[in-house]
C-alpha positions in Angstrom: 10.7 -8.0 17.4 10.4 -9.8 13.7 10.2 -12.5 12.5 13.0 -13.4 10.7 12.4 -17.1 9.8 12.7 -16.5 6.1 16.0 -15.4 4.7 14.3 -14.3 1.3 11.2 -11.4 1.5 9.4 -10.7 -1.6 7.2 -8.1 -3.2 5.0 -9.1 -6.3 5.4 -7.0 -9.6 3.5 -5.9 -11.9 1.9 -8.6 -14.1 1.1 -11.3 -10.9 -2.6 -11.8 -11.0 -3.0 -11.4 -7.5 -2.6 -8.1 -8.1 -5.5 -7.9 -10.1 -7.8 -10.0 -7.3 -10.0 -8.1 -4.7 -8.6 -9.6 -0.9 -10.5 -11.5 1.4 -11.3 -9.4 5.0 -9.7 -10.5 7.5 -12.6 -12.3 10.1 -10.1 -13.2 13.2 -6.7 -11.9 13.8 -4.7 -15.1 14.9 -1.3 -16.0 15.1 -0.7 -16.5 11.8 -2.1 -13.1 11.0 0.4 -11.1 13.8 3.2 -12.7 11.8 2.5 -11.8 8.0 1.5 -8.5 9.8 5.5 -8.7 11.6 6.8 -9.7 8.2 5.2 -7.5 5.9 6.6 -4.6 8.2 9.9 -5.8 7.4 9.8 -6.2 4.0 8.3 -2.4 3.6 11.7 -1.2 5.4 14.2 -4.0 3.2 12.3 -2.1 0.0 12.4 1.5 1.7 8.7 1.4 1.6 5.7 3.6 3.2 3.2 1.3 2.6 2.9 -2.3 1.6 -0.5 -4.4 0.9 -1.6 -7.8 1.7 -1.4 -8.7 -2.4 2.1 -7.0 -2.7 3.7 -9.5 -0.3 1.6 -12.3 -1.9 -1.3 -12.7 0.9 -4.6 -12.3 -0.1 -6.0 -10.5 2.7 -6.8 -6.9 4.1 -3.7 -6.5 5.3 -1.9 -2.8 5.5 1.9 -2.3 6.7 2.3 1.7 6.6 5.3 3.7 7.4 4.2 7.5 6.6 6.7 10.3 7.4 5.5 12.6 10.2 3.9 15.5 7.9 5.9 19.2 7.9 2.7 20.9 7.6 1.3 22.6 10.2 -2.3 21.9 9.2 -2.5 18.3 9.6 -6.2 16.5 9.5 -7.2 14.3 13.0 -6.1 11.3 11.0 -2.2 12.4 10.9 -2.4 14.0 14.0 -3.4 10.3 15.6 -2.0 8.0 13.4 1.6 9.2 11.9 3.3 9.2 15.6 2.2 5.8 16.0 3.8 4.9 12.5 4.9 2.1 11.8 1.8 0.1 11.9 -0.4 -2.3 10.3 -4.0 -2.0 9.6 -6.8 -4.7 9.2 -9.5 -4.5 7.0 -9.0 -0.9 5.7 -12.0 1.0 4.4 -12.2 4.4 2.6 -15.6 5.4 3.8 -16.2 9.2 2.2 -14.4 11.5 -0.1 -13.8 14.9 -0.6 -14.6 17.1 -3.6 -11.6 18.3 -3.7 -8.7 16.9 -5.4 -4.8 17.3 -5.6 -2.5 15.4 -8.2 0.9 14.0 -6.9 3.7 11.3 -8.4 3.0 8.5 -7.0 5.8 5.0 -7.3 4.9 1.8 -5.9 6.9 -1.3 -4.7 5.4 -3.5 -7.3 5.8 -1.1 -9.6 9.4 -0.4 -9.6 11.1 3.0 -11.0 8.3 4.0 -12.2 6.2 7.1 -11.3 3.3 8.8 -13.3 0.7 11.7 -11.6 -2.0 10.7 -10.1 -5.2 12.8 -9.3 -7.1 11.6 -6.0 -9.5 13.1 -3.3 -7.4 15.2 -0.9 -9.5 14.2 2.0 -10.9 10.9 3.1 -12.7 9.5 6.0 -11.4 6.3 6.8 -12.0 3.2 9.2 -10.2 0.6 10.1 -8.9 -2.0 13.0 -5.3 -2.1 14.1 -3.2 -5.2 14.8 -4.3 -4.8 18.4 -8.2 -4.9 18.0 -8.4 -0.9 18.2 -10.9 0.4 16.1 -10.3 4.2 14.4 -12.4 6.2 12.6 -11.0 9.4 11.4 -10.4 12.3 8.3 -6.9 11.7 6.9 -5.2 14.4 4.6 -1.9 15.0 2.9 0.3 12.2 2.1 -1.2 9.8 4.4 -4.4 10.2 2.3 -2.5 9.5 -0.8 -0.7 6.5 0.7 -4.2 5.0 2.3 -6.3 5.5 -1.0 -3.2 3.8 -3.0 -3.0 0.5 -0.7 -6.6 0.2 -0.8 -6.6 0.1 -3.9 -4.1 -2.7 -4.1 -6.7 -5.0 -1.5 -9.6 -3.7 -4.8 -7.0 -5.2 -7.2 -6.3 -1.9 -8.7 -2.6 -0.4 -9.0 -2.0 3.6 -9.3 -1.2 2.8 -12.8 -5.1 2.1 -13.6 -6.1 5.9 -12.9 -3.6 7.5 -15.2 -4.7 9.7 -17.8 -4.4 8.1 -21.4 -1.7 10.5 -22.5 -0.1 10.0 -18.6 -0.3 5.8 -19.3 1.2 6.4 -22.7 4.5 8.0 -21.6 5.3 4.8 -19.4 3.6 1.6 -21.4 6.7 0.7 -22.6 8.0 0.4 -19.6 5.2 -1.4 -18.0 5.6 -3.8 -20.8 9.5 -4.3 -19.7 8.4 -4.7 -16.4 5.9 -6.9 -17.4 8.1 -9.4 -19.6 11.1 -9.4 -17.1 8.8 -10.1 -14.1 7.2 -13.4 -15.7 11.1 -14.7 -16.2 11.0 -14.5 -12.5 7.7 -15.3 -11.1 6.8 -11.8 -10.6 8.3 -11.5 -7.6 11.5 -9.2 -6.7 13.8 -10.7 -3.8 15.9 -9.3 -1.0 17.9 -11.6 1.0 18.9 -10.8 4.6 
């Protein structure tokens, strides 16, 4: 069950400096904590989401809402195979702990970052830890897009947006856009606003 207290949920845009701020781990999952966790799960599905950060809904915190699509490969890693049938959940204190070689380059978008997409090269593999809403604690090597979609909204608690690890000639293509994003954002705050 939600929340639903607010009638307005938020995401912050590109140009709010909490997006620029490394979040604070979380030490004790109270109350308070369960219901940003409730809310932020709600917001990911008003703004069709996959994964929302603590500084994205404007808490600075290690706080992860993910919603990854159950993967149609048949060579999933032990991470999807225990953690996208258990999707949607939220994750506390999210670490990336090792990395592959390997690489693979993907679009990636971002909620903060509306229409706007750009490739992005990142490890294929990860090994990952981290503590669920309930206390559980998992450990596990993640692949395909639940990879991508960890590495990106860890980024976001490091203060780093998928638009910081673009190529120069990849960044150059969508500046200008950045730079309306950018200017329109401040008019409101830098936050974008669905009301239910």
């Amino acid at each position: 069950m939600f929340f639903r207290h607010k009638n307005k949920y938020i995401v912050t845009t590109y140009g709010a400096e909490i997006l620029k701020k490394t979040s604070d781990a979380i030490k004790d999952v109270t109350p308070e904590i369960h219901k940003i966790a409730e809310e932020m799960l709600f917001t990911m599905e008003l703004f069709d989401g996959i994964g929302l950060a603590g500084p994205q809904y404007n808490v600075d915190k290690r706080i992860v809402a993910l919603a990854v699509p159950a993967s149609q490969s048949t060579a999933i890693s032990p991470g999807e195979a225990l953690l996208l049938p258990r999707m949607p959940m939220v994750i506390i204190n999210p670490e990336i702990i090792a990395v592959s070689e390997t690489t693979d380059t993907a679009e990636e978008g971002c909620l903060s970052v509306p229409e706007i997409y750009a490739p992005v090269e990142r490890p294929q593999f990860i090994q990952f830890r981290a503590q669920t809403i309930d206390g559980e604690l998992i450990e596990c090597e993640c692949g395909g897009l639940l990879a991508r979609c960890l590495q990106h909204e860890v980024d976001h608690l490091d203060g780093i947006l998928f638009v910081d690890r673009l190529t120069e000639e990849d960044f150059s293509v969508i500046e200008s856009k950045l730079k309306r994003l950018k200017k329109s954002g401040n008019k409101k705050d830098f936050k974008k606003t669905i009301s239910v």
